[in-house]
C-alpha angles and dihedrals in degrees: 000000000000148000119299105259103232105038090057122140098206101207098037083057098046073046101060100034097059084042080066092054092070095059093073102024125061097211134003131197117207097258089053085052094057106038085051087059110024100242139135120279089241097052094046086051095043084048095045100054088047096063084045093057095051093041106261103112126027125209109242115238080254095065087219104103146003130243129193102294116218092282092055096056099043082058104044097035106135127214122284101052105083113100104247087042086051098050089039100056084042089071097044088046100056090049088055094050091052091041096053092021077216121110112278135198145173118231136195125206120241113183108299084337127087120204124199106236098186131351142172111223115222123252097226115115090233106050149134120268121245112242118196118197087355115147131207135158121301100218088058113052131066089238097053091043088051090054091044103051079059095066129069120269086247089056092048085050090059093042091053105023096176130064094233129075144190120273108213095180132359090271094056127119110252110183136046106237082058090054086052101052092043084048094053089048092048078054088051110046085031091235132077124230122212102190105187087312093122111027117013110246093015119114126190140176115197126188132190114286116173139344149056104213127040091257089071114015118128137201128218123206150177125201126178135154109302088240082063094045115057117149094275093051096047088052096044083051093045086064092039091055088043089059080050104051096038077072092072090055096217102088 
């Protein structure tokens, strides 16, 4: 839902809206800014230079862009990167990876984009990369499904205001009622399923981590081949990350 019309700080709200941007991109050049929301040149520059000067945005060596400035990402900073959280959900990652022999990781939501915030890499030949700090869609990974299905539909549908939605590969879910329905049986079966949606020939399972509000909440997933991750074996592996994850104490 947006702003009340009539109590509407214009350029708070241009403010806070390109702060937003750089949740989900890692740099942004004036035009991109303006073209993302569909502002003028010479506001996305003026706002721009205001978050720089209180810290917000930094301008990169190039000249040619901004990035989140030190504000910013003590702000936005998901869930996963402290210290204790970190040494915590180690533990519990290198059980997991005993426990599936596939590669596992944790992930925080950020916006409609999941990161990966730690992760152990398998030991099979054939097996899935590990990824830090990598992002990819929500709506397509096992780990972003699994954060979802814990918000409200109403927040979902902040989070994804239009019906359609990005196909990352030819498996992805493309609409939101879909999201919805796959959300309400992760809910269901208490683990989420990524069968080829975000990478093409790449299978994962996630279960809830860590967290009770959005600020903290974790995912924890296993991918593997899809050759190593038919139904049965997701769903071997979902009880197998849920051991795991019953080690950090918080699920």
């Amino acid at each position: 839902m947006g702003p009340t019309r009539g109590y509407t700080i214009e350029s708070l709200d241009t403010g806070l809206r390109l702060m937003r941007l750089f949740l989900t991109h890692d740099s942004l050049t004036v035009s991109e800014a303006a073209d993302l929301l569909s502002i003028g040149r010479s506001t996305a520059h003026r706002v721009l230079s205001t978050l720089e000067g209180r810290g917000f945005a930094i301008r990169e060596a190039s000249g040619r862009g901004y990035s989140a400035g030190p504000e910013l990402v003590r702000l936005g900073r998901p869930a996963g990167f402290g210290a204790p959280v970190r040494e915590q959900v180690g533990a519990v990652l290198e059980d997991a990876l005993l426990r599936t022999g596939e590669t596992v990781l944790s992930a925080a939501l950020i916006g409609d984009q999941v990161i990966v915030t730690d992760g152990r890499e398998s030991c099979h030949p054939v097996r899935v990369m590990l990824e830090r700090d990598r992002t990819r869609p929500a709506h397509a990974t096992a780990g972003g499904k699994l954060l979802l299905s814990r918000m409200t539909t109403e927040q979902v549908c902040a989070v994804f205001p239009r019906e359609r939605l990005d196909a990352v590969t030819p498996h992805t879910l493309t609409s939101r009622p879909e999201l919805l329905a796959e959300l309400a049986r992760t809910r269901e079966r208490g683990y989420a399923l990524s069968r080829g949606e975000s990478v093409q020939g790449m299978n994962a399972v996630a279960v809830p981590l860590t967290g009770s509000t959005w600020r903290d909440r974790l995912a924890l997933a296993a991918c593997s081949p899809a050759g190593r991750g038919d139904d049965e074996a997701l769903e071997r592996r979902a009880g197998e990350l849920l051991r795991s994850a019953a080690l950090s104490g918080t699920t």
